[in-house]
VMD Tcl script that draws the C-alpha trace (Angstrom):
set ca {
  {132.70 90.47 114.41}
  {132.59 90.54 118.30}
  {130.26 93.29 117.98}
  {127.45 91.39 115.46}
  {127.53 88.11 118.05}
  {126.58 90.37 120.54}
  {124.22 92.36 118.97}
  {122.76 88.71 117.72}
  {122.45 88.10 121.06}
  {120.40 90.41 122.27}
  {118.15 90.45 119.30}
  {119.03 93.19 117.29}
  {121.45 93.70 114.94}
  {123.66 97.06 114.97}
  {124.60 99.11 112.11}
  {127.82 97.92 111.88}
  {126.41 94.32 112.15}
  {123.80 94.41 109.72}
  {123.80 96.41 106.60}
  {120.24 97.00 106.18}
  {118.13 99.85 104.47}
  {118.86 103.02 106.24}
  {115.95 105.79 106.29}
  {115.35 108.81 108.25}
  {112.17 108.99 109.28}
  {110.18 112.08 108.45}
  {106.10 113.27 107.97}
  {105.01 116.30 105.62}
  {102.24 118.26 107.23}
  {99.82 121.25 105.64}
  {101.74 123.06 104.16}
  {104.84 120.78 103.10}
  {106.29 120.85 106.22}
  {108.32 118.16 107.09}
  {108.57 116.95 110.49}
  {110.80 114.92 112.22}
  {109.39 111.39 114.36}
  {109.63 113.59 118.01}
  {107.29 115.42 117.14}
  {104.94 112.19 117.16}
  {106.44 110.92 120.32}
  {103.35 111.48 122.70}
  {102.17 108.85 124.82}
  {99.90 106.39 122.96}
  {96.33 107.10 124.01}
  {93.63 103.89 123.89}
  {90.55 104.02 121.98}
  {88.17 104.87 119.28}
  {87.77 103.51 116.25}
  {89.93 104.03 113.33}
  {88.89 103.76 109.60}
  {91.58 102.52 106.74}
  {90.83 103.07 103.06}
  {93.08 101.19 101.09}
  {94.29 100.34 97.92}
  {95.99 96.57 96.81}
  {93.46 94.03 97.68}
  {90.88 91.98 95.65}
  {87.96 89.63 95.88}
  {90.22 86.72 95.88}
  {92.01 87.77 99.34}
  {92.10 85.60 102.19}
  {94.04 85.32 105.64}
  {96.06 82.64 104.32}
  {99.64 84.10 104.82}
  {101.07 81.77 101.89}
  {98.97 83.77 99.28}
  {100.11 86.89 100.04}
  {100.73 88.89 97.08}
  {99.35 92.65 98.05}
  {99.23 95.67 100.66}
  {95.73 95.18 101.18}
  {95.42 91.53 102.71}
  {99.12 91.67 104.04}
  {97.69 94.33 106.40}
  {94.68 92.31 107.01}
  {96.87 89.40 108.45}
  {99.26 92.29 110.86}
  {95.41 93.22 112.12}
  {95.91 89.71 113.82}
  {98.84 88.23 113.14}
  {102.42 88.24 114.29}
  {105.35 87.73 112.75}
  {108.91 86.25 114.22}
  {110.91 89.24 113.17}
  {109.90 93.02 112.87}
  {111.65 95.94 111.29}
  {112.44 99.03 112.47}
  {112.00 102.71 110.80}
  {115.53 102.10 109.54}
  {114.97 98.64 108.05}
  {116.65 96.37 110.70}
  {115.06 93.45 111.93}
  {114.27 93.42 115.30}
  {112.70 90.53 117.52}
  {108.89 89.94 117.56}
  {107.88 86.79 118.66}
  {111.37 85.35 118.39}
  {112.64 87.35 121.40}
  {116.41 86.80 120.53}
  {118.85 84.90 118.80}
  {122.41 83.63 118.46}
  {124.52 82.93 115.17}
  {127.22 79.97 115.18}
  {130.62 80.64 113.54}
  {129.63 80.54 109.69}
  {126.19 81.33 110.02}
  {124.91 77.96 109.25}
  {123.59 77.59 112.37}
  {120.99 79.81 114.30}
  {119.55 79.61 117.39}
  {116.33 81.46 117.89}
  {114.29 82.05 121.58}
  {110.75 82.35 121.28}
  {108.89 84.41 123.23}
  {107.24 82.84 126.56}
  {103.37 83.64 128.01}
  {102.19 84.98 125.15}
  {98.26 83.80 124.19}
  {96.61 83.12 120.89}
  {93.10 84.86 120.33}
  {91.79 81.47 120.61}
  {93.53 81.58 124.68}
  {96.01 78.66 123.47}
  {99.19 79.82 124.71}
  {102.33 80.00 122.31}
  {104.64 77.16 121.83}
  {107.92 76.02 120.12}
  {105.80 73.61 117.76}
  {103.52 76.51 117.02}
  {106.74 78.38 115.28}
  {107.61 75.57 113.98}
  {104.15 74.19 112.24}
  {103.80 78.24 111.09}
  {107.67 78.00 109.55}
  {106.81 74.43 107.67}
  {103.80 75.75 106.44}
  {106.05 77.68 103.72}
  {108.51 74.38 102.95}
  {108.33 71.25 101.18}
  {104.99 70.40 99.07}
  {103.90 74.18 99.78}
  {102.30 76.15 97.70}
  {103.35 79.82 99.56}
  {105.35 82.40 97.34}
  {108.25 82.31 100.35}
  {108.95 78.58 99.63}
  {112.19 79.40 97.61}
  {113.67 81.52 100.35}
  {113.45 78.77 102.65}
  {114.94 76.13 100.91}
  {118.21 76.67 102.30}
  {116.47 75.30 105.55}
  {117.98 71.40 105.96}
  {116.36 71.50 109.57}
  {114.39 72.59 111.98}
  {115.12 71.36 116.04}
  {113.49 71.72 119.02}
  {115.89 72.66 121.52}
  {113.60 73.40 124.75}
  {110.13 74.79 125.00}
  {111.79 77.91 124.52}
  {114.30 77.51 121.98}
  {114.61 76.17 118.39}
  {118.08 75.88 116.03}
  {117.22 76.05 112.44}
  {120.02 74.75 110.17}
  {120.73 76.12 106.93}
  {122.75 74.29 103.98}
  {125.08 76.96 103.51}
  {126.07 79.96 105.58}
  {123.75 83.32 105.43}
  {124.73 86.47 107.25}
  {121.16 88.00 106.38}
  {119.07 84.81 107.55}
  {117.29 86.51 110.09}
  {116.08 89.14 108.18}
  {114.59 86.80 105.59}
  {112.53 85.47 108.91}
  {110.72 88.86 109.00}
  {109.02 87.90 105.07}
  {105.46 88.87 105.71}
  {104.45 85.68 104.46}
  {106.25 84.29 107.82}
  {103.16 84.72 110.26}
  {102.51 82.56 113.37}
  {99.26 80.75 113.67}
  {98.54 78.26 115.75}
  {99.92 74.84 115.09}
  {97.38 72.33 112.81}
  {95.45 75.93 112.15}
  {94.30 75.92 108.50}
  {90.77 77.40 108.27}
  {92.06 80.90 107.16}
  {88.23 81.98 107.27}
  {88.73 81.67 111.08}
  {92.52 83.35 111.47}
  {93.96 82.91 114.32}
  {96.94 84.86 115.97}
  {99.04 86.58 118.89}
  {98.00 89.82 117.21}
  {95.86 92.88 119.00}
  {92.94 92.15 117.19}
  {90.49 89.32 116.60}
  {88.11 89.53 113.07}
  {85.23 90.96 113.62}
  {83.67 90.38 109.86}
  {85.20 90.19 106.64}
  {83.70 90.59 102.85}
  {86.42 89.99 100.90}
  {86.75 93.08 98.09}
  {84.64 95.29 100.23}
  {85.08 95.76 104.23}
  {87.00 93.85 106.84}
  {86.30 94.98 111.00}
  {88.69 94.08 113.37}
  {87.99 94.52 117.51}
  {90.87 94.93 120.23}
  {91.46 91.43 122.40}
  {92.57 93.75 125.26}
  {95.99 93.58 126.97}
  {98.10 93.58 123.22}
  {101.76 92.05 124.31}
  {103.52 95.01 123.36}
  {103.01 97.77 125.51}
  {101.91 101.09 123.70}
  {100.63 99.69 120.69}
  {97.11 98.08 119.93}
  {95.48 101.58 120.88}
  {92.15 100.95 118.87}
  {89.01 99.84 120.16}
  {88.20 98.60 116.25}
  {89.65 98.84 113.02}
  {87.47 98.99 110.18}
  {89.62 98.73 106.90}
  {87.52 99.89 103.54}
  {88.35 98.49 99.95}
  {88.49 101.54 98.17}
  {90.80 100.93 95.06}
  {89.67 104.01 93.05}
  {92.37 106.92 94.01}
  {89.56 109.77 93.92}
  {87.24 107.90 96.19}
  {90.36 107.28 98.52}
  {91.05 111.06 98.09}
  {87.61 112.38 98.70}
  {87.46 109.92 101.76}
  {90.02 111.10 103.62}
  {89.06 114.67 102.80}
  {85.79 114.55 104.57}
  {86.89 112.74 107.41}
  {85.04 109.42 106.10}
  {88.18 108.06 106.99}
  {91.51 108.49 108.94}
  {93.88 107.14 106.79}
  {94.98 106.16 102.92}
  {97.60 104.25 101.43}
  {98.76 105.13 97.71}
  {97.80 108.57 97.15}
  {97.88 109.85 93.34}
  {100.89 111.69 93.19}
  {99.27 114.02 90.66}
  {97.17 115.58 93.47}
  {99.04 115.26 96.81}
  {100.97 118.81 96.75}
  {96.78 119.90 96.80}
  {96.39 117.21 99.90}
  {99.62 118.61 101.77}
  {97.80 121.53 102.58}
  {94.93 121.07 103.59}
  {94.72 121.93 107.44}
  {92.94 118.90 108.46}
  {95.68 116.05 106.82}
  {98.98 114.91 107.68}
  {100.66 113.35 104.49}
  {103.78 110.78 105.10}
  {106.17 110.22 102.35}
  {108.98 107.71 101.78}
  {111.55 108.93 99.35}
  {112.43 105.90 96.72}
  {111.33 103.35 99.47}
  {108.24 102.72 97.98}
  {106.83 99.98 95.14}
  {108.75 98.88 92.33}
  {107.21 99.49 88.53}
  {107.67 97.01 86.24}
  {106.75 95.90 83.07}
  {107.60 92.64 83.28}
  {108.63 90.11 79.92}
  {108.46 86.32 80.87}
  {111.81 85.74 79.27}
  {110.64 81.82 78.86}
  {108.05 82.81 75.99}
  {108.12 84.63 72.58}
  {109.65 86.93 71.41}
  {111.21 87.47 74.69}
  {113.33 84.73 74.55}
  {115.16 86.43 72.55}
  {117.48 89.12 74.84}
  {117.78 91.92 72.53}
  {113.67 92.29 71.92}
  {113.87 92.86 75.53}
  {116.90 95.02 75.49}
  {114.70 97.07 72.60}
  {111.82 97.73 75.67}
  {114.00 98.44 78.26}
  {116.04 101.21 75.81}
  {112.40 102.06 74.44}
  {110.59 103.50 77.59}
  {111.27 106.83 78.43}
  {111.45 106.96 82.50}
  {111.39 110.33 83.28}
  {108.16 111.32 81.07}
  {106.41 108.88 83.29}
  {107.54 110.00 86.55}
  {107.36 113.86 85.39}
  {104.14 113.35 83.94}
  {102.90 110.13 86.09}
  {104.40 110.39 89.13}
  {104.55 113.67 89.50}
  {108.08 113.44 90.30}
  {107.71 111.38 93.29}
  {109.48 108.47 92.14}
  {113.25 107.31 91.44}
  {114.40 106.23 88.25}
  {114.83 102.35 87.97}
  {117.00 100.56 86.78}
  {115.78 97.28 85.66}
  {116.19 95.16 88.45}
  {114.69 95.67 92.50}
  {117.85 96.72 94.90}
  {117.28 99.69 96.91}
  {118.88 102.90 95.01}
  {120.17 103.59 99.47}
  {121.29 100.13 99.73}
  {124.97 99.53 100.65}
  {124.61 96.93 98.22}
  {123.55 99.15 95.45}
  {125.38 99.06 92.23}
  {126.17 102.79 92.31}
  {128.61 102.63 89.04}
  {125.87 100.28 86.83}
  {124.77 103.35 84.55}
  {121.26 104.33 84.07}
  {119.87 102.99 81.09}
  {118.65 106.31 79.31}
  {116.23 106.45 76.65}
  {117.39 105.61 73.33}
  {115.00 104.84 70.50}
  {117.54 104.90 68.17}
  {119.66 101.79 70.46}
  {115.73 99.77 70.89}
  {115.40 99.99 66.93}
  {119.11 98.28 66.60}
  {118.34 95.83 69.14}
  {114.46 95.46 67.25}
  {116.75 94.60 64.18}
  {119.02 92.31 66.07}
  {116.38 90.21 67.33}
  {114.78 89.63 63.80}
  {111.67 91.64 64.38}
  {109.29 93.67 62.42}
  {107.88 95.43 66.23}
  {104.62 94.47 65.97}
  {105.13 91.65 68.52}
  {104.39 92.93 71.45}
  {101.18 93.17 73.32}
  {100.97 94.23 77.36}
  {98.31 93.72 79.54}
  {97.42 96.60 81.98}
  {95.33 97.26 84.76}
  {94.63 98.81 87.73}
  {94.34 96.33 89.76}
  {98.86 96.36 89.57}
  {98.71 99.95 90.49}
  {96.05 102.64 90.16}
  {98.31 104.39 87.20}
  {99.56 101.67 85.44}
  {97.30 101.91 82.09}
  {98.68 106.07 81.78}
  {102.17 104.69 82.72}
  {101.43 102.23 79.37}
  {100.54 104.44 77.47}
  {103.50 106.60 77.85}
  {105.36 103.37 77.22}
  {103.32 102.77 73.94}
  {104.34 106.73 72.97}
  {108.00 105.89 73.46}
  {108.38 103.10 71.83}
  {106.75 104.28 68.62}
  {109.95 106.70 67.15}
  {111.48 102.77 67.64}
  {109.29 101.24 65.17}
  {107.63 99.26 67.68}
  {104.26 98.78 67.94}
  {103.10 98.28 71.74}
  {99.40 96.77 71.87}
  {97.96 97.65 75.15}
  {95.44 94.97 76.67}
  {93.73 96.82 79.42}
  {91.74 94.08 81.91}
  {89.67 94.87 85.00}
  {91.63 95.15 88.07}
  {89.55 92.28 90.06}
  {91.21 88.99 90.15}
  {94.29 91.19 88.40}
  {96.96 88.55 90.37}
  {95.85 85.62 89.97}
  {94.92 85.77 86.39}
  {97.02 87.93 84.78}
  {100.25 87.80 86.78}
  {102.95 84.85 86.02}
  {100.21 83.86 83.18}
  {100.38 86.79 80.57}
  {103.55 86.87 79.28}
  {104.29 90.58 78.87}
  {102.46 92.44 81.98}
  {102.99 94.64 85.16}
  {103.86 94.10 88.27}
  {104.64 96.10 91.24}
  {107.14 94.53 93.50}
  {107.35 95.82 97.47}
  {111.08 96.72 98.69}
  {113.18 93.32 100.49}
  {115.39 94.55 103.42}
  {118.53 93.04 102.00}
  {120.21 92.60 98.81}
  {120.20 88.93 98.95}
  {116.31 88.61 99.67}
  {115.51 91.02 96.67}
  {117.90 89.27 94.28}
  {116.67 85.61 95.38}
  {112.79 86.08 95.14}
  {112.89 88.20 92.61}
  {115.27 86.46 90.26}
  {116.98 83.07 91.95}
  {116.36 79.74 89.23}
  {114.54 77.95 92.34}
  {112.41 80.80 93.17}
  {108.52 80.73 92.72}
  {108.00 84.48 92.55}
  {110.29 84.50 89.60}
  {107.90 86.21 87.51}
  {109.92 86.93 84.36}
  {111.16 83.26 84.20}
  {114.83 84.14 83.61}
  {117.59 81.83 85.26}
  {120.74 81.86 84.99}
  {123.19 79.17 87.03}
  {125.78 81.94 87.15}
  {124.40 84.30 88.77}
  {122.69 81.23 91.19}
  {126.26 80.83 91.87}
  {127.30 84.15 92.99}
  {124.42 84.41 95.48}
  {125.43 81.71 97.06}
  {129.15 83.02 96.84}
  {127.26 86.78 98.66}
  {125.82 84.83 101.33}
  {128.74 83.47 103.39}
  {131.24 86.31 101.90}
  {132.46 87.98 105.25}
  {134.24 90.72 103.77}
  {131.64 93.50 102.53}
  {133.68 94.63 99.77}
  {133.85 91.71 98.15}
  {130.24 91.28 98.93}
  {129.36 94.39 97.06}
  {131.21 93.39 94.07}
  {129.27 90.32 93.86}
  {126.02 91.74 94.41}
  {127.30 94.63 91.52}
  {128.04 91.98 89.50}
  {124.71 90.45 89.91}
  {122.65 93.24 89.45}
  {124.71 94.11 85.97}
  {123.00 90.47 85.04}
  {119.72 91.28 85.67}
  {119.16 94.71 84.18}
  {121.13 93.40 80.86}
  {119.39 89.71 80.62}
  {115.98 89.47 83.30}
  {112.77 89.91 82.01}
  {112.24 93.41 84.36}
  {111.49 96.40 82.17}
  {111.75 98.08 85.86}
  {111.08 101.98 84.93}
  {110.54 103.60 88.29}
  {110.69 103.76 92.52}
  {107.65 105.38 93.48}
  {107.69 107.22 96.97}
  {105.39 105.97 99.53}
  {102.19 108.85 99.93}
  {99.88 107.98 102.88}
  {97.10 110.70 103.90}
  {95.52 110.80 107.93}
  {93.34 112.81 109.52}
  {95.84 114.92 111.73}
  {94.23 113.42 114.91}
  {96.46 110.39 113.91}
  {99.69 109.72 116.11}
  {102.76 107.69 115.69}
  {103.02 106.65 112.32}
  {106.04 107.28 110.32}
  {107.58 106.23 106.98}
  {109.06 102.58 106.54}
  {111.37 101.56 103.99}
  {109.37 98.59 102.98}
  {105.75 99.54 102.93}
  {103.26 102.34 103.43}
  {101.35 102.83 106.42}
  {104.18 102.32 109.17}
  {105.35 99.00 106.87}
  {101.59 97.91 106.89}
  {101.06 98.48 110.64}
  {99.12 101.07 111.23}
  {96.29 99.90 113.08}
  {98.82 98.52 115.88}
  {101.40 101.74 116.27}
  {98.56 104.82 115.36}
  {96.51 106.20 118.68}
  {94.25 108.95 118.42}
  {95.30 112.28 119.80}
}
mol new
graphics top color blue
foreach p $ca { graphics top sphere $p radius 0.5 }
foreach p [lrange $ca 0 end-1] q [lrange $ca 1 end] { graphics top cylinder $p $q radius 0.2 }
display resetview
């Protein structure tokens, strides 16, 4: 206990102190070989101009950081913006613009320093009403996907013009690490043209066509020494995988996000690439059943889905085995938290036609709407699905949609589609947003007061045992009664050019947790 106050203290939380998401950090070069982060440790070199070609953005994107809902933007808004909290290769949040913070007994109360001299692109220097206006602009009337895990917020104080004390209703060991949300960006405060973002970032926006190209140039003297390296940062939509591929290939480009699995063992050896893989700490696939409308209101037509898709055809076949088996619900398979005795579901055709029968159903009920605009494979993952389910007697219709305007149409309006759901770097972050009665991002629509209940039990549980066994407990819930057909982990896969330094695998995102274009230097 001694140990996590002063760890608080100085910013960072310990191992011992904070039971994040623990990866070893690792690249693949030609050949397959793996190599560890030292041998990226060179000193950062400035310059050039590096070109992005990514996958997970639309039309519809913006700089707004309460719309976030894809890779794409999200590293749009790191281009410029900072957060409060970072994390680290190994999933523990470190200080960004909060430079440290303290915990009172019970962890109601937190007391966060923010960062002094730092300037806004706009040469407005950072204040305590800044963090504040950019904290509120996720609470109350808002209409940001991180409103739910905020809610616990009862207050918000200034303390100096360095300090502030947010107060929470109940105790949270893992507050701070909810602060690191990549929603939570700082702007300054009254800022709400998002055409014109603003931020303590190492870039200002150049130009930006939403869908197609977005150019970024370096303000000069970045904050945090060794990083901001680029002279410009040009960031390409490029959502078709073979374009991506062919891209990077002939040095059109220095780096991709999402490679097809199906073709990266080719990629891995070519002489001029540098692949980067995260093992299971990648996107979540889900086919996702709004619980709230028919027939999945009824729990065993669900149950007949989840015991109907057969998991490992679509990662053998798919994924090309880069991908964990899920489970039905988002923890980490290397969380402490995880729920290491919950048994996979297997396939069972023979257990979905009982609970097809159960649920009164004749199995032509069921229609999903695909695209790529989820993830570049989701309409062959579908169809694997639709394969599977047949020896149940169910009848999958497959509604295949363009992938433009995919999230804001489609997603949390169709009630049977997919969704692809980014890794949370605690247990209590995944389980709130992605299944909490209160929560916004709730995409399946189940709730359940009981399981409410036990997360707020999780929260202010000291002893980790008995933390695990409610968090066990909780994620038993979900993968029985949530709407998450949740059939796979897929590993992260991002291609450079080998003249590409310092990026590594993250257990949240791809590309160095979306941050890329402020760690990477040229060699």
């Amino acid at each position: 206990m001694n140990d996590a106050k002063t760890d608080a203290r100085r910013g960072h939380l310990s191992r011992r102190s904070f039971l994040g998401t623990a990866a070893a950090t690792a690249t693949v070069t030609a050949g397959g070989l793996w190599l560890p982060r030292a041998a990226h440790a060179d000193t950062p070199k400035k310059g050039g101009t590096l070109r992005l070609g990514m996958e997970g953005g639309t039309s519809t994107d913006s700089f707004n950081p309460m719309t976030l809902s894809d890779e794409l933007p999200i590293a749009l808004c790191y281009c410029i913006m900072n957060g409060l909290i970072e994390f680290d290769a190994e999933g523990l949040p470190q200080p960004e613009l909060f430079e440290s913070w303290e915990i009172e007994p019970g962890a109601v109360k937190w007391v966060f320093k923010i960062r002094q001299g730092i300037a806004f692109s706009n040469g407005k220097t950072l204040t305590v009403e800044d963090v504040i206006y950019s904290i509120n602009l996720h609470r109350g009337e808002s209409v940001s996907q991180l409103k739910g895990n905020l809610e616990p917020i009862t207050e918000i104080t200034k303390l100096s013009d360095s300090q502030i004390a947010i107060t929470l209703n109940e105790g949270n060991a893992d507050f701070v690490a909810l602060l690191g949300d990549y929603h939570l960006l700082v702007v300054p405060e009254g800022h709400t043209d998002w055409t014109k973002p603003i931020g303590t970032g190492a870039y200002v926006l150049e130009s930006f066509e939403p869908g197609v190209r977005a150019v970024f140039t370096a303000r000069g003297d970045y904050w945090k020494p060794g990083r901001g390296n680029f002279d410009r940062v040009e960031v390409l939509y490029i959502p078709d995988a073979v374009a991506r591929t062919s891209a990077l290939q002939s040095g059109q480009i220095d780096g991709a996000n999402r490679l097809d699995p199906r073709t990266v063992d080719f990629l891995a050896q070519a002489p001029n690439l540098n692949v980067v893989r995260g093992e299971g700490t990648g996107l979540r696939y889900v086919f996702c059943a709004r619980v709230s409308d028919d027939p999945y209101t009824n729990q065993n037509a669900v149950l007949a889905l989840k015991y109907g898709i057969d998991r490992q055809k679509i990662i053998d076949n798919v994924l090309n085995g880069y991908a964990t088996l899920g489970n039905d619900h988002t923890i980490n398979p290397n969380s402490p938290f995880f729920n290491a005795e919950l048994p996979q579901r297997p396939y069972d055709p023979d257990k979905a036609a009982w609970h097809l029968k159960e649920a009164g159903l004749t199995g032509s009920e069921f229609r999903l709407t695909v695209s790529e605009g989820a993830w570049v494979t989701m309409p062959d993952c579908a169809q694997i699905f639709q394969q599977s389910l047949d020896p149940a007697g169910i009848k999958l219709e497959l509604n295949k949609v363009p992938a433009d305007g995919y999230w804001s149409n489609v997603w949390r309006v169709d009630p049977f589609c997919g969704v692809i759901w980014a890794s949370r770097m605690t247990a209590d972050e995944n389980l709130t947003v992605c299944y909490s009665s209160t929560s916004p991002m709730n995409d399946s629509n189940w709730k359940n007061e009981a399981f409410d209940k036990l997360l707020t039990e999780a929260r202010v549980e000291l002893d980790q045992g008995k933390r695990k066994e409610i968090y066990a407990t909780c994620q038993q819930m979900v993968s029985d009664e949530a709407g998450h057909v949740l059939f796979a982990i897929n590993d992260t896969l991002d291609g450079y050019g080998k003249n590409v330094m310092g990026v590594n695998k993250h257990p949240r995102f791809g590309f160095d947790d979306l941050r890329v274009a402020e760690k990477a230097w040229f060699a």
